[in-house]
C-alpha positions in Angstrom: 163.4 -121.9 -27.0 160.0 -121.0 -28.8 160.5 -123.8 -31.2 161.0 -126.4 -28.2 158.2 -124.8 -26.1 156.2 -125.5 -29.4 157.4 -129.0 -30.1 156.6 -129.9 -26.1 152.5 -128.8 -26.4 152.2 -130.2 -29.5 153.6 -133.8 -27.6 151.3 -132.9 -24.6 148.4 -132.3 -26.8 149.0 -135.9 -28.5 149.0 -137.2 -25.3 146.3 -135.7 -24.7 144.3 -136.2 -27.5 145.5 -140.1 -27.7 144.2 -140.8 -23.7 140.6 -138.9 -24.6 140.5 -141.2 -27.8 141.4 -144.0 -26.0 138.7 -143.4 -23.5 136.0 -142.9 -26.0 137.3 -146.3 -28.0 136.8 -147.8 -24.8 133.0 -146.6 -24.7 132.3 -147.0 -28.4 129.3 -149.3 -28.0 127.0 -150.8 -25.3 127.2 -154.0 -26.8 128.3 -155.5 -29.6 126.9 -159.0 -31.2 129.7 -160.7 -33.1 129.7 -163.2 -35.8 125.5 -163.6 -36.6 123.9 -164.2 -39.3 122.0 -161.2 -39.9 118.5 -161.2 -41.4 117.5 -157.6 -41.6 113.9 -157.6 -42.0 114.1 -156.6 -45.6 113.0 -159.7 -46.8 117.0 -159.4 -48.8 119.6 -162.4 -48.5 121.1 -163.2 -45.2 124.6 -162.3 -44.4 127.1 -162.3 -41.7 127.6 -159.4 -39.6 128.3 -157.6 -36.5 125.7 -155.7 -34.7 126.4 -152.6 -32.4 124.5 -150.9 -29.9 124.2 -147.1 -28.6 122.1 -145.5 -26.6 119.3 -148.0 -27.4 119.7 -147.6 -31.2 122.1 -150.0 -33.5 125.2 -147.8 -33.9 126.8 -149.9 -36.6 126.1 -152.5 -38.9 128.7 -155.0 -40.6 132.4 -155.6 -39.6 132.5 -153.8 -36.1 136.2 -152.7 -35.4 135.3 -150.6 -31.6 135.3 -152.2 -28.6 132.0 -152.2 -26.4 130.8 -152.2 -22.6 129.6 -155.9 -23.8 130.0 -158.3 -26.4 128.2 -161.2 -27.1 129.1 -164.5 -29.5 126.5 -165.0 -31.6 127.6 -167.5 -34.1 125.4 -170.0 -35.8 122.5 -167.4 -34.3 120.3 -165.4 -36.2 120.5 -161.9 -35.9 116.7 -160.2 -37.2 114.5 -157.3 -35.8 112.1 -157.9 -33.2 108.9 -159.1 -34.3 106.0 -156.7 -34.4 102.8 -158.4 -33.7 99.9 -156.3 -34.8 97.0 -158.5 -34.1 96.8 -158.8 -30.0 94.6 -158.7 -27.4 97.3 -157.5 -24.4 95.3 -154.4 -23.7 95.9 -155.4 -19.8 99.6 -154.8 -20.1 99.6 -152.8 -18.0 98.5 -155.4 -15.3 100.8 -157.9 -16.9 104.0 -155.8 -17.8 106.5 -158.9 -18.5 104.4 -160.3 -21.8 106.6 -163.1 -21.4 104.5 -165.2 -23.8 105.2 -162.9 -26.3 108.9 -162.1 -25.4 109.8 -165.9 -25.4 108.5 -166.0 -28.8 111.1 -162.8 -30.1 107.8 -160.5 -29.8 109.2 -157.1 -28.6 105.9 -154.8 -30.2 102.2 -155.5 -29.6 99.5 -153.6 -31.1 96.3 -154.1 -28.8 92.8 -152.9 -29.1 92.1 -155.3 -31.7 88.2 -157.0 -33.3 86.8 -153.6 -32.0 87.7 -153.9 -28.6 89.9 -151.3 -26.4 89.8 -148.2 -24.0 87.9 -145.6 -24.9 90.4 -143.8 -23.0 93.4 -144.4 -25.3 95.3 -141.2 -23.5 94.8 -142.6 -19.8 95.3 -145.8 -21.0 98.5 -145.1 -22.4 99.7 -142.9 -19.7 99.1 -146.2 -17.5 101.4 -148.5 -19.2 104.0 -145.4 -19.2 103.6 -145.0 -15.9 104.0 -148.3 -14.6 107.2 -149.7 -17.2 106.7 -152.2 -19.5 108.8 -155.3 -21.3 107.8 -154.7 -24.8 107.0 -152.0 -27.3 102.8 -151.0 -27.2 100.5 -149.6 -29.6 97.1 -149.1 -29.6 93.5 -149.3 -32.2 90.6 -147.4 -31.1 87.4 -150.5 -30.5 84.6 -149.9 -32.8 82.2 -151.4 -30.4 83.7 -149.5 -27.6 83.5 -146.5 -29.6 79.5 -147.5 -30.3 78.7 -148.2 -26.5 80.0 -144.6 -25.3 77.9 -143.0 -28.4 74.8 -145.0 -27.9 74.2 -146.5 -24.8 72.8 -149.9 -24.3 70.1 -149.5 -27.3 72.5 -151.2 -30.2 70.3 -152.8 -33.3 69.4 -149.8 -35.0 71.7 -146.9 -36.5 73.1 -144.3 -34.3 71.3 -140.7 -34.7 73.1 -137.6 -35.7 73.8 -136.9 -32.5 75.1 -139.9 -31.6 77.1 -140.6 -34.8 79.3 -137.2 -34.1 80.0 -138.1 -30.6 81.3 -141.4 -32.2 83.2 -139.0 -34.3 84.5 -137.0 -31.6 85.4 -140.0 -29.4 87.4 -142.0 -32.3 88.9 -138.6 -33.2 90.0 -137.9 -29.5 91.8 -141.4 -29.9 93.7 -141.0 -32.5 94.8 -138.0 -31.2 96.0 -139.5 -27.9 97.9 -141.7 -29.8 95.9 -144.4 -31.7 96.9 -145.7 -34.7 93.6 -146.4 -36.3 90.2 -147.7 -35.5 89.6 -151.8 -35.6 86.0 -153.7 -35.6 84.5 -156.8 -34.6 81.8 -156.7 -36.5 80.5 -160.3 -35.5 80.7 -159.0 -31.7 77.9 -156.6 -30.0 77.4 -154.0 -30.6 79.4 -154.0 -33.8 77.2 -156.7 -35.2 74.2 -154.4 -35.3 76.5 -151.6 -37.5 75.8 -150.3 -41.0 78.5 -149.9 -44.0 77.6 -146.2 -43.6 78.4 -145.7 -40.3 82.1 -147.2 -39.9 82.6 -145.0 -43.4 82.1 -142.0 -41.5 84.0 -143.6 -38.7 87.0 -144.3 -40.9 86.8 -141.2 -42.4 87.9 -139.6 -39.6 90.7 -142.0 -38.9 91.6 -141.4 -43.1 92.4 -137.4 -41.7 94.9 -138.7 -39.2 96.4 -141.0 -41.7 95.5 -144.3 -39.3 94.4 -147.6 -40.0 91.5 -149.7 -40.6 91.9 -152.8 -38.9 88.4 -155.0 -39.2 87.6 -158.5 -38.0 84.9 -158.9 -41.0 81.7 -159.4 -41.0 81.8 -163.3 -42.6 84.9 -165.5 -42.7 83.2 -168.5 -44.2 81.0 -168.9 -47.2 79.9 -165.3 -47.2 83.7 -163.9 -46.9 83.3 -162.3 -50.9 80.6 -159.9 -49.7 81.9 -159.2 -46.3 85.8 -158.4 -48.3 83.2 -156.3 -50.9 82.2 -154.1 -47.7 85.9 -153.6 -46.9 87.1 -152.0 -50.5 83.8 -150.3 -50.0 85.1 -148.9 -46.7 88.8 -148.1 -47.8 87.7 -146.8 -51.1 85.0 -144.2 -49.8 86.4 -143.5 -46.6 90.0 -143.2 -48.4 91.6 -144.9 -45.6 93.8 -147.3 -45.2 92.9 -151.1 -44.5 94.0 -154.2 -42.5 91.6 -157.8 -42.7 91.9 -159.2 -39.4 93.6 -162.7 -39.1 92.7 -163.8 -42.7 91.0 -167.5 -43.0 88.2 -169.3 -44.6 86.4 -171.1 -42.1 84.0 -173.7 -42.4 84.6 -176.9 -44.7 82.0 -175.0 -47.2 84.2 -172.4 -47.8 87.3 -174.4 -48.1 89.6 -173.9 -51.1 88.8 -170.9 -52.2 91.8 -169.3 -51.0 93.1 -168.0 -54.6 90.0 -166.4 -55.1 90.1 -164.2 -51.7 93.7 -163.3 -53.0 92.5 -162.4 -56.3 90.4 -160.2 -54.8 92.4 -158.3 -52.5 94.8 -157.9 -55.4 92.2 -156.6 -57.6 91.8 -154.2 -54.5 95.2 -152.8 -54.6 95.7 -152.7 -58.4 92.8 -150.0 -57.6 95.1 -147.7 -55.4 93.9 -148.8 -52.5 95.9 -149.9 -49.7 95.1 -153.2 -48.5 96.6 -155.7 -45.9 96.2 -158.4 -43.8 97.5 -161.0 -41.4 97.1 -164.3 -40.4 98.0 -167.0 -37.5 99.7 -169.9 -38.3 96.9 -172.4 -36.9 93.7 -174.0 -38.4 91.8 -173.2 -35.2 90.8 -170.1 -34.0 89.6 -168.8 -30.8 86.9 -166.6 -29.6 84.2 -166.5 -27.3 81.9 -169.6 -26.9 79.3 -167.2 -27.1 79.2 -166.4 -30.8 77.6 -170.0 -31.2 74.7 -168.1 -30.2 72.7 -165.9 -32.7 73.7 -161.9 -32.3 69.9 -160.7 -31.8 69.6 -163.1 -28.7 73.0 -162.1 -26.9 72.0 -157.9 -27.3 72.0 -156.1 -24.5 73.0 -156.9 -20.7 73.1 -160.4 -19.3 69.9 -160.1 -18.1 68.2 -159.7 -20.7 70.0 -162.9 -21.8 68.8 -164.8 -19.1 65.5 -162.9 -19.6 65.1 -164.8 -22.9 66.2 -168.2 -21.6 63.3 -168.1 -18.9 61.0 -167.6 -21.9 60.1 -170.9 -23.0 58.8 -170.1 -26.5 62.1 -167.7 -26.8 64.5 -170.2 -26.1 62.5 -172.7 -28.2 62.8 -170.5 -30.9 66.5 -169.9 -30.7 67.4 -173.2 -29.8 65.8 -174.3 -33.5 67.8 -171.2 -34.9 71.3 -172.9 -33.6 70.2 -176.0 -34.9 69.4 -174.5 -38.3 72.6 -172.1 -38.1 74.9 -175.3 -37.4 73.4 -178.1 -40.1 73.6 -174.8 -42.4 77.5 -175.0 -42.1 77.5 -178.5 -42.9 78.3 -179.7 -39.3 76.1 -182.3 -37.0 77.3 -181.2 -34.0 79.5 -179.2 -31.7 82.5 -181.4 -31.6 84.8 -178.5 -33.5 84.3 -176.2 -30.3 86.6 -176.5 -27.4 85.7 -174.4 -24.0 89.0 -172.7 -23.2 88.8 -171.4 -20.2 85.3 -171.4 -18.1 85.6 -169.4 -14.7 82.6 -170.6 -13.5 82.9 -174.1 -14.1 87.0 -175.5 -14.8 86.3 -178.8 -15.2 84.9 -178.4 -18.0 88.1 -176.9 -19.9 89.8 -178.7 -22.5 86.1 -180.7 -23.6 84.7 -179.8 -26.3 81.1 -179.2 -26.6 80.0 -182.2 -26.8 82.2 -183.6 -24.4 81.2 -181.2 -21.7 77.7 -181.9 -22.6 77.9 -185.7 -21.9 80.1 -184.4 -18.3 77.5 -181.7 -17.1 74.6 -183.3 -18.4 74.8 -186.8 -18.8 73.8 -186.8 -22.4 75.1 -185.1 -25.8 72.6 -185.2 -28.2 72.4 -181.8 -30.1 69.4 -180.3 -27.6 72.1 -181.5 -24.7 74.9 -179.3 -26.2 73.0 -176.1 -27.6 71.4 -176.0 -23.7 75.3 -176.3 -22.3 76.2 -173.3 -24.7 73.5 -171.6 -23.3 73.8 -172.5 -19.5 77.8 -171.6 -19.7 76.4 -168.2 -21.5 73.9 -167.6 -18.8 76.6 -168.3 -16.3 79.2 -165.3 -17.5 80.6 -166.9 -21.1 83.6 -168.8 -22.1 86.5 -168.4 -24.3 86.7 -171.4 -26.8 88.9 -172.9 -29.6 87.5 -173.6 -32.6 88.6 -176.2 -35.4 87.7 -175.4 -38.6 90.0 -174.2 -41.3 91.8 -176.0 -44.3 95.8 -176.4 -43.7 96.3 -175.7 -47.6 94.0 -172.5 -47.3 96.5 -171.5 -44.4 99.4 -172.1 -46.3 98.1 -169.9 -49.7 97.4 -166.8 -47.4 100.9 -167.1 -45.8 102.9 -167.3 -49.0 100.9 -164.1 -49.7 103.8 -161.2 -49.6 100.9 -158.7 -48.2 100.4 -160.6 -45.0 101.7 -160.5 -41.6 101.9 -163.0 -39.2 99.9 -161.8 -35.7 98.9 -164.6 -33.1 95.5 -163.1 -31.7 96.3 -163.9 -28.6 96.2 -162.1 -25.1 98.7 -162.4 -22.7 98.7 -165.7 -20.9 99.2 -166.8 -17.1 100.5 -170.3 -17.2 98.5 -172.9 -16.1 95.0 -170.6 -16.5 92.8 -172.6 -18.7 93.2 -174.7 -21.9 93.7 -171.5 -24.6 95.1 -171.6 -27.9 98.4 -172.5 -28.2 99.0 -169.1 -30.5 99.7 -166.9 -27.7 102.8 -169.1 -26.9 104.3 -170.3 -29.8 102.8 -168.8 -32.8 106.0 -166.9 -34.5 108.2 -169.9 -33.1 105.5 -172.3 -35.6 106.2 -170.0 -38.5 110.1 -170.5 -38.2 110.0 -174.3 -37.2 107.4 -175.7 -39.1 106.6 -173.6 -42.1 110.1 -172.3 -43.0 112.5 -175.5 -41.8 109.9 -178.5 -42.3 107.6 -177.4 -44.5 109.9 -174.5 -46.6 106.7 -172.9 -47.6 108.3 -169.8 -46.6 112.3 -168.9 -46.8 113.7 -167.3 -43.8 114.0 -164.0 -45.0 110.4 -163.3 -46.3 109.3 -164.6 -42.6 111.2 -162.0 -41.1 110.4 -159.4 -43.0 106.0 -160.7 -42.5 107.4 -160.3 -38.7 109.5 -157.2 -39.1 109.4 -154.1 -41.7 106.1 -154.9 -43.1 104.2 -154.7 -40.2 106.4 -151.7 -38.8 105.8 -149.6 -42.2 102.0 -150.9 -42.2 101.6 -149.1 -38.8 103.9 -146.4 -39.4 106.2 -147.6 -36.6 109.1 -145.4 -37.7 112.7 -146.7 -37.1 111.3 -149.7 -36.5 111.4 -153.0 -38.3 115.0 -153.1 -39.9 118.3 -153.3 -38.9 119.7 -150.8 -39.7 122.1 -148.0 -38.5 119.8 -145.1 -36.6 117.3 -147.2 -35.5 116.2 -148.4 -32.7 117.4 -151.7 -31.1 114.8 -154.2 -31.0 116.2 -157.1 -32.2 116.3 -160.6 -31.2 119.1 -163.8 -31.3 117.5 -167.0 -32.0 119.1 -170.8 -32.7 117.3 -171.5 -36.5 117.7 -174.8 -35.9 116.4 -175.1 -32.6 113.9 -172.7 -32.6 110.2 -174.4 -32.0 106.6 -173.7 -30.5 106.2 -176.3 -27.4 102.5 -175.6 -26.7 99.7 -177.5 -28.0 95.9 -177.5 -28.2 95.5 -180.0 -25.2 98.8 -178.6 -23.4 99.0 -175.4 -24.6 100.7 -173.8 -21.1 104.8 -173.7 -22.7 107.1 -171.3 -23.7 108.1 -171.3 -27.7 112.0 -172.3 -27.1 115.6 -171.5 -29.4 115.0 -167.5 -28.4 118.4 -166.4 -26.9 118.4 -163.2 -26.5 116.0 -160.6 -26.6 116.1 -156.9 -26.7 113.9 -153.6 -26.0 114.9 -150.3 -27.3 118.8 -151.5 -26.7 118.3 -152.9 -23.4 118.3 -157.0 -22.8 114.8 -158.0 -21.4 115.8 -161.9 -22.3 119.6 -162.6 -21.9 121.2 -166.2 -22.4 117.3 -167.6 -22.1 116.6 -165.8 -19.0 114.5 -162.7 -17.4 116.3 -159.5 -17.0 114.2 -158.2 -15.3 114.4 -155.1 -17.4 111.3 -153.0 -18.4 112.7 -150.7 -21.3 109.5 -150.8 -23.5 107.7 -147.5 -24.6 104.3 -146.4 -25.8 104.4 -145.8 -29.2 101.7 -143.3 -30.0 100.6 -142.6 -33.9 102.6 -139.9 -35.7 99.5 -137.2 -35.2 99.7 -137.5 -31.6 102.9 -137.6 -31.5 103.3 -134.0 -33.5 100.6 -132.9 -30.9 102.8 -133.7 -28.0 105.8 -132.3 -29.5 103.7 -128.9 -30.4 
């Protein structure tokens, strides 16, 4: 009788045990993506694999056997890790939480606070995008030259006192403490313009403590890039931090060609010990502010001091033969190689470039007509430009490079707001159509990985970057063939296209080409705030 009492729990227990297995096998996964071709960000081989998904993390990797809430097809689709775009300017995501420019082009990270420019708030800024729930991944630099105006005032071409140099300290420190991951400069920007070596040493110094970066839009990315590059070792070497060059290019037709050398140099860096990086768009424009056609010294301090100068006739005659002087120095006759991007107070004018808009406003465009319609859209509250001057073979030596990163430099766009530079839609969507299928200047795999893990382990973005079991599930589904950047200089307002699928932290923000509506991205804050937080 004991023996058959036995035999029955043992029966009930199977029972038992088999319907709880069965219930968890029906729950193994949140999704599982069958049949891809995976390209893990390692920069290794593709393969074919499963990929699934747990609790926002990949759960498994290879050939997936469990059964899942979801499962989606993905044959003849690349499977890769979301791409991590560490050159932005989307420090308003917080007013723009879908970053669909960015999403459409398999971006699920941004690192804002780029070319010296952020909060100098990082904590409340970050608690903001927190608060209100975001599409992508965010990380944030500490600006330089915001860092500069809260330790100095408005008195900028001179060097900080003591006094004011530690509370530049204290600020950056505070930052990276809140969660920066470094300190970035613009040093062609005010105030930063007016800044010594010396002073971003100490600077970085502090950011060296917290193990950040160094992120710097140099000082000269024309003919005098050599000495501005020597003031970067200088900074990483004596400052014992860790360095990132800014969207690296040689502008100017002067400077073309000596793309080997920059790389030499860099290289020569590293074989040092120091740590050295950089990353590039994939355009022979760039894009900044119309007003850096105009010498520094005349654009310090407010607007209307600007104006102050303009009103000046012997001032503005004097500046005006500086421009001229400035622009024949660079080999150029005119103004043609500048585009206004988008002008709030006049639109008509968007799309022309300078000369263009100088032959609209003014009825004329010799080079008196254009440097006056710099200044007048200056005095009347500055435009963003596009500007056409780099060397396509230049572009493509810097991009083979295995030490850069692709970063688009781009803000997050509104469509149909102004004429901007087609990078903020379709710049990693360029790298895969026409530099890896047309052009195979890259293979697939090294693209990925300039997209992917080197960025993440750049950053310190832990988990991040790979696929791989444990971490977290950003990832993206995209057609290789089809995938392509629509937007153009003259119509730049279109989405890159061939992204399926996109995911944030496990969860689908872009499913089947379409909005979720999901908002799954988190703050990620640098390793020392993060200890902080967790103390």
């Amino acid at each position: 009788m004991v023996k058959a009492m036995r035999t029955i729990c043992f029966a009930l227990a199977g029972l038992v045990f088999a319907g709880m297995a069965g219930a968890v096998s029906a729950q193994d996964y949140d999704l599982i993506i069958r049949r891809g071709r995976v390209v893990d960000g390692t920069g290794n081989p593709a393969w074919f694999a499963d990929v699934a998904i747990r609790d926002g993390r990949i759960a498994a990797l290879g050939r997936v056997t469990g059964t899942a809430k979801a499962e989606w097809n993905a044959a003849g689709l690349v499977i890769a890790p979301g791409f991590i775009d560490v050159h932005t300017h989307a420090d308003d995501l917080a007013a723009k939480p879908v970053a669909e420019n960015f999403l459409r082009m398999g971006v699920t990270t941004l690192v804002a606070g780029n070319c010296g420019s952020s909060p100098v708030d990082v904590g409340k800024a970050l608690r903001a995008i927190e608060a209100k729930t975001v599409c992508v991944n965010f990380a944030t630099l500490i600006g330089h030259n915001s860092v500069r105006r809260a330790g100095m005032g408005g008195s900028f071409n001179r060097p900080p006192t003591a006094e004011e140099l530690q509370k530049m300290r204290d600020v950056t420190e505070q930052a990276l403490r809140d969660g920066a991951v470094g300190l970035s400069t613009g040093l062609i920007y005010t105030p930063g313009v007016f800044s010594q070596t010396e002073e971003i040493i100490e600077l970085a110094k502090v950011v060296a403590r917290y193990d950040g970066l160094y992120a710097t839009h140099q000082r000269d990315e024309s003919t005098g890039i050599f000495e501005s590059l020597a003031e970067i070792i200088r900074i990483a070497r004596e400052a014992g931090v860790r360095a990132q060059v800014s969207h690296l290019k040689l502008s100017g037709e002067r400077a073309w060609g000596r793309a080997a050398e920059v790389l030499a140099l860099l290289e020569q860096a590293r074989a040092e010990g120091l740590d050295i990086t950089q990353d590039q768009y994939a355009y022979t424009a760039s894009s900044t502010g119309i007003s850096q056609l105009i010498p520094s010294a005349a654009r310090e301090g407010t607007a209307r001091d600007f104006r102050r100068r303009l009103d000046d006739p012997a001032q503005k005659a004097q500046l005006m033969a500086t421009m001229r002087e400035r622009l024949r120095a660079r080999g150029r006759e005119d103004y043609a190689y500048a585009v206004v991007a988008h002008y709030r107070h006049d639109p008509s004018l968007n799309g022309l470039n300078i000369v263009e808009a100088a032959q609209r406003h003014r009825g004329a465009a010799t080079l008196d007509d254009q440097i006056e319609m710099i200044l007048e859209i200056q005095r009347n509250g500055g435009a963003s430009g596009v500007f056409h001057g780099m060397n396509e073979d230049d572009l493509q030596a810097f991009m083979r490079h295995p030490n850069t990163m692709v970063a688009c430099d781009s803000g997050l766009r509104t469509l149909g707001e102004g004429v901007p530079h087609p990078r903020g839609y379709g710049n990693n969507a360029r790298v895969l159509n026409r530099y890896v299928r047309e052009l195979k200047v890259l293979r697939l795999e090294d693209a990925i990985r300039k997209m992917t893990s080197l960025p993440a382990t750049v950053f310190r973005f832990e988990e991040r970057g790979l696929l791989r079991p444990g971490y977290w599930a950003d990832l993206i589904v995209f057609d290789p063939g089809q995938v392509r950047d629509t937007a153009t200089y003259t119509d730049p307002h279109h989405y890159a296209e061939g992204f399926v699928h996109v995911l944030v932290n496990g969860v689908p923000v872009i499913q089947n080409h379409e909005l979720t509506g999901a908002r799954p991205g988190r703050v990620l804050r640098h390793r020392a705030a993060a200890d902080r937080r967790a103390d």
